[in-house]
C-alpha positions as CSV (number, residue, x, y, z in Angstrom):
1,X,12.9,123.2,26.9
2,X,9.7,125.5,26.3
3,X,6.6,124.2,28.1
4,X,4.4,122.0,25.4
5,X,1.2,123.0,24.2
6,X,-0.9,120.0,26.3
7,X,-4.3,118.9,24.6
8,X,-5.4,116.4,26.8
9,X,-3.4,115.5,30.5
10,X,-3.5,112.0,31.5
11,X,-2.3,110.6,34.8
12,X,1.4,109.7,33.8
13,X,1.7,111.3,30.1
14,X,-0.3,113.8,28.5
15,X,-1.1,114.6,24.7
16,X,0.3,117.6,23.6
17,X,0.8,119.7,19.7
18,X,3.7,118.3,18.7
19,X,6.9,120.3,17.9
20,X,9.2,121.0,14.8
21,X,11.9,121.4,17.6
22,X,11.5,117.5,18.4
23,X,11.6,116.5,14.8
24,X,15.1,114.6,15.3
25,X,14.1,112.7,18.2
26,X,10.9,111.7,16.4
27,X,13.2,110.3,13.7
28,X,15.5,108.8,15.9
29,X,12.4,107.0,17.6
30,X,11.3,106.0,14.2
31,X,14.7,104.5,13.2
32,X,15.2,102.8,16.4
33,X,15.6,98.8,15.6
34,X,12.6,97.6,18.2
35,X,10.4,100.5,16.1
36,X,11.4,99.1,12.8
37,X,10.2,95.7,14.1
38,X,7.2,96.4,15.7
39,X,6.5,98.8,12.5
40,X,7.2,95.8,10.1
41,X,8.9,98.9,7.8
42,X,11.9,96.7,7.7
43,X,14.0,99.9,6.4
44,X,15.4,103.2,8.5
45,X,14.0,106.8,6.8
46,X,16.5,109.1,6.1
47,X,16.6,112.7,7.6
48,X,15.8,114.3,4.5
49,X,12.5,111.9,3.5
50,X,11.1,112.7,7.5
51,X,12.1,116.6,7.2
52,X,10.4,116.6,3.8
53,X,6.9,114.6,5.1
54,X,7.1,117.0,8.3
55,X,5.3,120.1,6.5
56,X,3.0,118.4,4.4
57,X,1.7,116.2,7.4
58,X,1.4,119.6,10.0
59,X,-1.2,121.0,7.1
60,X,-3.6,117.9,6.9
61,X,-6.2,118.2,8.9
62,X,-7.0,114.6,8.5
63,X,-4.0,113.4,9.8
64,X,-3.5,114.8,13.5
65,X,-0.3,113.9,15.6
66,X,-0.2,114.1,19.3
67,X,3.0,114.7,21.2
68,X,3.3,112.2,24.3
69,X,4.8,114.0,27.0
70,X,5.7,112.6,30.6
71,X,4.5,113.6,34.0
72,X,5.4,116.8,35.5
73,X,8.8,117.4,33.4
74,X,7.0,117.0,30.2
75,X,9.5,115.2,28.5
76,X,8.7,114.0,25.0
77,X,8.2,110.2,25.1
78,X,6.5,109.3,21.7
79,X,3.4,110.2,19.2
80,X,0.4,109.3,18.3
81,X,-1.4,109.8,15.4
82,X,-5.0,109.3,13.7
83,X,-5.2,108.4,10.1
84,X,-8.8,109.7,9.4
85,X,-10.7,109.0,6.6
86,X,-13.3,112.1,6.8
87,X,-16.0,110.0,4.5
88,X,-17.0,107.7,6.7
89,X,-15.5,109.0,10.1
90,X,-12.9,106.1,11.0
91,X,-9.3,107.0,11.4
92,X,-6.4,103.9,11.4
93,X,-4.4,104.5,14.6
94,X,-0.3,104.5,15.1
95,X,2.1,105.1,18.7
96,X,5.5,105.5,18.3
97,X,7.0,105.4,21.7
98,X,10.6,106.4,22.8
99,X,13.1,103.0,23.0
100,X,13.7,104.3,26.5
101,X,10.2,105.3,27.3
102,X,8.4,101.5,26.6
103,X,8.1,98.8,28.8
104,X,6.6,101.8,31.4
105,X,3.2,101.1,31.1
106,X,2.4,104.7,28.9
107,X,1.4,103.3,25.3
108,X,-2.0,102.1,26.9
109,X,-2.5,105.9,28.6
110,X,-1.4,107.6,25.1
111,X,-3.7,104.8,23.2
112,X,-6.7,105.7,25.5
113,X,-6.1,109.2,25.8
114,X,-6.0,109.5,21.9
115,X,-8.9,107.3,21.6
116,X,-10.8,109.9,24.0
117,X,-9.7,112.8,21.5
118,X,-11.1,110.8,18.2
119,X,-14.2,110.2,20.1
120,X,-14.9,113.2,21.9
121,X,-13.4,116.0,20.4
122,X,-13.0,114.8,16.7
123,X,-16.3,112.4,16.8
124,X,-15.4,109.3,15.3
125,X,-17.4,106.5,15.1
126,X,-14.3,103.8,14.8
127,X,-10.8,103.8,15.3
128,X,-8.6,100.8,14.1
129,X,-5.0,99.2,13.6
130,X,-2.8,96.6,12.5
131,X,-0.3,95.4,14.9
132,X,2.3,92.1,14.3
133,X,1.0,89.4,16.1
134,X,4.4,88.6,17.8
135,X,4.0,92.0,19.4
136,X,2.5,90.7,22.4
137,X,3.1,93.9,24.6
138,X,1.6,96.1,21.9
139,X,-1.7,94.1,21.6
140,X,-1.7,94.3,25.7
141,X,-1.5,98.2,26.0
142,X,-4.8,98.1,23.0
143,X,-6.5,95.8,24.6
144,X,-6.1,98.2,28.0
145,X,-6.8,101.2,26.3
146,X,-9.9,99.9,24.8
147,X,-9.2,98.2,21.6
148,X,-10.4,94.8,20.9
149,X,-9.7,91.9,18.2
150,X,-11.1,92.8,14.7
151,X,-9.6,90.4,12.2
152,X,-6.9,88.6,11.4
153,X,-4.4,89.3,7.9
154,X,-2.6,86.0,7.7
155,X,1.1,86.3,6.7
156,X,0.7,89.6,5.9
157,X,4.0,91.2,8.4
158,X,7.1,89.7,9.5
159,X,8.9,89.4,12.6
160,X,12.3,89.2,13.0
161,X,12.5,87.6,9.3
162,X,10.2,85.4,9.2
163,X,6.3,86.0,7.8
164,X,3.3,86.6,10.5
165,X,0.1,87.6,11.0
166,X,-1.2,91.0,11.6
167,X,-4.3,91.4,14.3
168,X,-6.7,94.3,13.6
169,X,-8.2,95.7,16.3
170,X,-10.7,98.2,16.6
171,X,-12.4,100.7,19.2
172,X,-15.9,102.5,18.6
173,X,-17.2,105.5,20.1
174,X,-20.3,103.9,21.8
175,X,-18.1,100.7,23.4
176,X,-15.1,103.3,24.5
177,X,-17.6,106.1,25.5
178,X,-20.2,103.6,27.6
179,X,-16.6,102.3,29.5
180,X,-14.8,105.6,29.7
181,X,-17.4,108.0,30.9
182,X,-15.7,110.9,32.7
183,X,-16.2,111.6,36.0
């Protein structure tokens, strides 16, 4: 496996370019039945749709993905990505993690560590998201990495059939850089 090209190294992943070469375990990830859930998409993608989306998402600049890679061996684990809307300098936020990489405690260092690239290196002034409300593990690893309750949509998702809300949660660059000064 060639070494990846890391952006930002945490302490137990790292953000890294992501890679053509891991385009089918990225779909694999995606049409995992816990990521269908969580997602709320309710329907697997088929190879062709994600090989077809892969090109036109590499050459938007306003829609970076991060390749989350694991300690030393730098095995792929998931990715994150920043959904930026250049007008007013927000982006919507999304982690896809691995079925065999969650429950490990690394969405909350991939959530930080790509909140630390929208707000140093890409200067946003707000990142946001929408997560199920049922997903209580995913609301834990935002709130850990910095994001805090926002809103509610009421019966907007559902959850294992039935309808639920989704919690918005956001993270600005003065809260996130006042608590996650370097050192």
């Amino acid at each position: 496996m060639p070494t990846p090209h890391i952006l930002l190294p945490g302490e137990r992943v790292s953000l890294a370019m992501t890679n053509r070469d891991h385009l089918a375990d990225y779909h694999r990830w995606e049409n995992d039945p816990g990521t269908i859930l969580g997602f709320g998409t309710q329907v697997a993608q088929s190879w062709e749709v994600r090989a077809g989306g892969w090109e036109g998402q590499g050459r938007n600049r306003d829609y970076p993905q991060f390749e989350v890679v694991a300690g030393d061996d730098h095995t792929p684990v998931g990715i994150t990505t920043l959904s930026i809307d250049p007008a007013v300098r927000t982006a919507e936020y999304v982690i896809l993690l691995a079925p065999e990489a969650r429950g490990k405690g690394f969405a909350a260092e991939a959530t930080e560590l790509t909140l630390r690239w929208a707000f140093e290196y890409t200067a946003l002034r707000m990142v946001w998201l929408k997560v199920l409300e049922p997903n209580v593990a995913g609301v834990a690893a935002y709130q850990k990495a910095g994001f805090q309750p926002a809103g509610r949509l009421r019966q907007s998702g559902y959850w294992r059939g039935r309808p639920c809300d989704e919690l918005l949660m956001d993270a600005t660059a003065d809260d996130f850089l006042l608590t996650n000064v370097p050192a």
